[in-house]
SEGU-300614 format. One line per 8 residues: number of its first residue (from 1); their letters; for each residue x, y, z of N, C-alpha, C. Coordinates in steps of 0.02 Angstrom, whole numbers. Example, Ala and Ser with C-alpha at 12.3 -4.5 7.8 and 13.67 -1.06 7.14 Angstrom:
<recs>
1	as	660,-284,390,615,-225,390,660,-165,390  642,-112,354,684,-53,357,645,2,394
</recs>
This chain:
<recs>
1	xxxxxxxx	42,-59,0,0,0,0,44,62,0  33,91,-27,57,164,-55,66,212,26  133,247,26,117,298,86,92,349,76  29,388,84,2,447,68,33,529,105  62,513,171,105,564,168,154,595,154  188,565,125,259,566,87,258,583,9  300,618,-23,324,623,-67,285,699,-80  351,755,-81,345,803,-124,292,861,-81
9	xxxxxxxx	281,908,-91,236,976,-49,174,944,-32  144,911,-78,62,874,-68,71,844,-9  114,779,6,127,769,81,142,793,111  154,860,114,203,884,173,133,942,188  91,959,152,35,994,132,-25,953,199  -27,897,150,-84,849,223,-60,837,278  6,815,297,37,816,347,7,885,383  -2,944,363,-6,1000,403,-78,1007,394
17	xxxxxxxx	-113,983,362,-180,1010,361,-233,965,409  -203,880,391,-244,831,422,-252,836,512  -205,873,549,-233,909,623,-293,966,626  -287,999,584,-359,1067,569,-424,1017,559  -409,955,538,-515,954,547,-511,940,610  -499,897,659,-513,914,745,-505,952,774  -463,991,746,-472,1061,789,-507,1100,758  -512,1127,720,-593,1142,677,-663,1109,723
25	xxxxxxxx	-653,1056,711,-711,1029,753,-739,1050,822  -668,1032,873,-666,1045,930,-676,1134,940  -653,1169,902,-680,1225,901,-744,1252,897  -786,1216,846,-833,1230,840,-881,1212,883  -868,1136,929,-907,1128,991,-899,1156,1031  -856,1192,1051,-837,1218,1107,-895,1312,1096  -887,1313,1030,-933,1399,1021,-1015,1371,1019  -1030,1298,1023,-1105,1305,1031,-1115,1314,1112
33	xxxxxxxx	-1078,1358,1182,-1094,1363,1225,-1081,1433,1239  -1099,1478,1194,-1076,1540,1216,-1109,1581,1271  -1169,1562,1302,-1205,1593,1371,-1157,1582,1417  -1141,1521,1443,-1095,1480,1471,-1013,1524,1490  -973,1558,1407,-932,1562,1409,-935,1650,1418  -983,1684,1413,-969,1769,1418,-1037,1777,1501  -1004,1716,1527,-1059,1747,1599,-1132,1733,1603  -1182,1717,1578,-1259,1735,1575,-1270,1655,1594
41	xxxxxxxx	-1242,1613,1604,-1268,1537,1617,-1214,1496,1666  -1202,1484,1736,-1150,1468,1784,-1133,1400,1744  -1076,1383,1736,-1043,1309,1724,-1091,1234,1761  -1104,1260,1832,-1147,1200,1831,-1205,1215,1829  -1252,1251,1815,-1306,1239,1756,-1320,1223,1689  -1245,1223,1673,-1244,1189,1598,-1233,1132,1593  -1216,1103,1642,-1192,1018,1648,-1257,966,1627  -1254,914,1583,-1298,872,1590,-1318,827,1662
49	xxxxxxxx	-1398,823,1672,-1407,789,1745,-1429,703,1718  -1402,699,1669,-1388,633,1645,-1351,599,1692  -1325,532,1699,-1282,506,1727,-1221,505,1707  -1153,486,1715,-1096,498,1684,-1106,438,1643  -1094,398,1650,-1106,327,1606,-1127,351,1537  -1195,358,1537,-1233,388,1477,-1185,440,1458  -1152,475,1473,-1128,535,1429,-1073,509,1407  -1031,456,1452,-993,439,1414,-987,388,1346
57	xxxxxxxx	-1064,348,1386,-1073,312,1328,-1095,334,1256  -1122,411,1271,-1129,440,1197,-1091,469,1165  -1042,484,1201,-997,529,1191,-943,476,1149  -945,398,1154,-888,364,1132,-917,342,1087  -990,333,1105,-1037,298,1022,-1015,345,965  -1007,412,976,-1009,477,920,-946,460,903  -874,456,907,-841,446,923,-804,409,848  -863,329,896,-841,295,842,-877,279,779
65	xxxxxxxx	-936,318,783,-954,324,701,-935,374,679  -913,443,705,-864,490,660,-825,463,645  -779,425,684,-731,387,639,-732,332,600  -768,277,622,-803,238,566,-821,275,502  -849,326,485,-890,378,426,-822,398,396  -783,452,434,-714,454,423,-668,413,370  -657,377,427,-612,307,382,-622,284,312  -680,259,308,-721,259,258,-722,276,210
73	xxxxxxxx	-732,357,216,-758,406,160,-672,408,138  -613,403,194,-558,445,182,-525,372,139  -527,324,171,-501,261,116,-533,251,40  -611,289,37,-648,303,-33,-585,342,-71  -598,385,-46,-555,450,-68,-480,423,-84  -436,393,-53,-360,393,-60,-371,312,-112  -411,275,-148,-415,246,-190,-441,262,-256  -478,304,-243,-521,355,-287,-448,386,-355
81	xxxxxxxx	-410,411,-277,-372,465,-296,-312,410,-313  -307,375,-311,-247,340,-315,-252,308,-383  -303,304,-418,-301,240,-485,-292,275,-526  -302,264,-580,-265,276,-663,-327,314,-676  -298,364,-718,-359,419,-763,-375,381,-791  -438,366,-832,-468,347,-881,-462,379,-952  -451,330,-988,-434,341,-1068,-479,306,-1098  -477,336,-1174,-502,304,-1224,-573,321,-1211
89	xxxxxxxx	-614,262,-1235,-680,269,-1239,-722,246,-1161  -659,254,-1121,-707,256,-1046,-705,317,-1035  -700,370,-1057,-695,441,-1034,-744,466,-1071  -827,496,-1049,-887,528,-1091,-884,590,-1080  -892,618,-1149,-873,681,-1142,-941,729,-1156  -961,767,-1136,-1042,794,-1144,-1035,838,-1171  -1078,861,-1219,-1099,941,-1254,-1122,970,-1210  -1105,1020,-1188,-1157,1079,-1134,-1188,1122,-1199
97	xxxx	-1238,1123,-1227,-1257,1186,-1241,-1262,1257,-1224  -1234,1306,-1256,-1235,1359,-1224,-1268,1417,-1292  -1296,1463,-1243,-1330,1509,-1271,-1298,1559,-1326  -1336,1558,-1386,-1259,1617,-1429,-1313,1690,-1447
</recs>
Protein backbone atom coordinates (compact mmCIF):
# COMPACT_ATOMS: atom_id res chain seq x y z
CA UNK A 1 0.00 0.00 0.00
CA UNK A 2 1.13 3.28 -1.11
CA UNK A 3 2.34 5.97 1.71
CA UNK A 4 0.04 8.93 1.36
CA UNK A 5 2.11 11.29 3.36
CA UNK A 6 5.18 11.32 1.74
CA UNK A 7 6.48 12.45 -1.35
CA UNK A 8 6.90 16.05 -2.49
CA UNK A 9 4.73 19.51 -0.99
CA UNK A 10 1.24 17.48 -1.35
CA UNK A 11 2.53 15.38 1.63
CA UNK A 12 4.05 17.68 3.47
CA UNK A 13 0.70 19.88 2.64
CA UNK A 14 -1.68 16.99 4.45
CA UNK A 15 0.75 16.31 6.95
CA UNK A 16 -0.13 20.00 8.06
CA UNK A 17 -3.60 20.20 7.22
CA UNK A 18 -4.89 16.61 8.45
CA UNK A 19 -4.66 18.17 12.46
CA UNK A 20 -7.17 21.33 11.37
CA UNK A 21 -10.29 19.08 10.94
CA UNK A 22 -10.25 18.28 14.91
CA UNK A 23 -9.43 21.22 15.77
CA UNK A 24 -11.85 22.84 13.53
CA UNK A 25 -14.22 20.58 15.06
CA UNK A 26 -13.33 20.90 18.61
CA UNK A 27 -13.60 24.50 18.02
CA UNK A 28 -16.67 24.60 16.79
CA UNK A 29 -18.14 22.56 19.82
CA UNK A 30 -16.75 24.37 22.13
CA UNK A 31 -18.66 27.98 20.41
CA UNK A 32 -22.10 26.09 20.62
CA UNK A 33 -21.88 27.25 24.49
CA UNK A 34 -21.51 30.80 24.33
CA UNK A 35 -24.10 31.87 27.42
CA UNK A 36 -21.89 29.60 29.42
CA UNK A 37 -18.64 31.24 28.17
CA UNK A 38 -19.37 35.39 28.37
CA UNK A 39 -21.17 34.93 31.97
CA UNK A 40 -25.18 34.70 31.50
CA UNK A 41 -25.35 30.74 32.34
CA UNK A 42 -23.00 29.36 35.67
CA UNK A 43 -20.85 26.17 34.48
CA UNK A 44 -22.94 24.00 36.61
CA UNK A 45 -26.12 24.77 35.13
CA UNK A 46 -24.88 23.79 31.97
CA UNK A 47 -23.84 20.36 32.95
CA UNK A 48 -25.96 17.44 31.80
CA UNK A 49 -28.14 15.78 34.89
CA UNK A 50 -27.76 12.66 32.90
CA UNK A 51 -25.65 10.13 34.54
CA UNK A 52 -21.91 9.95 33.67
CA UNK A 53 -22.11 6.54 32.12
CA UNK A 54 -24.66 7.76 29.54
CA UNK A 55 -22.55 10.71 28.58
CA UNK A 56 -19.85 8.78 28.28
CA UNK A 57 -21.46 6.24 26.56
CA UNK A 58 -22.59 8.81 23.94
CA UNK A 59 -19.95 10.58 23.82
CA UNK A 60 -17.75 7.27 22.63
CA UNK A 61 -20.74 5.96 20.45
CA UNK A 62 -20.18 9.55 18.41
CA UNK A 63 -16.81 8.93 18.46
CA UNK A 64 -16.83 5.89 16.83
CA UNK A 65 -19.07 6.49 14.02
CA UNK A 66 -17.27 9.81 13.19
CA UNK A 67 -14.62 7.73 12.78
CA UNK A 68 -16.07 4.75 11.31
CA UNK A 69 -17.80 7.56 8.53
CA UNK A 70 -14.27 9.09 8.47
CA UNK A 71 -12.24 6.14 7.64
CA UNK A 72 -14.42 5.18 5.16
CA UNK A 73 -15.15 8.13 3.20
CA UNK A 74 -11.16 8.91 3.65
CA UNK A 75 -10.01 5.22 2.32
CA UNK A 76 -12.95 6.06 -0.65
CA UNK A 77 -11.09 9.01 -1.36
CA UNK A 78 -7.19 7.86 -1.19
CA UNK A 79 -8.30 4.93 -3.81
CA UNK A 80 -10.42 7.09 -5.73
CA UNK A 81 -7.44 9.31 -5.92
CA UNK A 82 -4.94 6.80 -6.30
CA UNK A 83 -6.01 4.79 -9.70
CA UNK A 84 -5.31 5.51 -13.27
CA UNK A 85 -7.18 8.39 -15.27
CA UNK A 86 -9.37 6.94 -17.62
CA UNK A 87 -8.67 6.82 -21.35
CA UNK A 88 -10.03 6.08 -24.49
CA UNK A 89 -13.61 5.38 -24.78
CA UNK A 90 -14.14 5.12 -20.93
CA UNK A 91 -13.91 8.83 -20.67
CA UNK A 92 -17.74 10.56 -21.82
CA UNK A 93 -17.47 13.62 -22.85
CA UNK A 94 -20.84 15.88 -22.87
CA UNK A 95 -21.98 18.82 -25.08
CA UNK A 96 -23.13 21.58 -22.68
CA UNK A 97 -25.14 23.71 -24.81
CA UNK A 98 -24.69 27.19 -24.48
CA UNK A 99 -26.61 30.18 -25.43
CA UNK A 100 -25.19 32.35 -28.58
Amino acid sequence: MPDYCSGGWSGRLRQVLLPCWPAGWLVTELGRQPWTIFGMLRTAESVSSMPLSWVITSCCGVIVIYGLVFGFGLRHFLRYASGPLPQGSDVVVTAIPTST
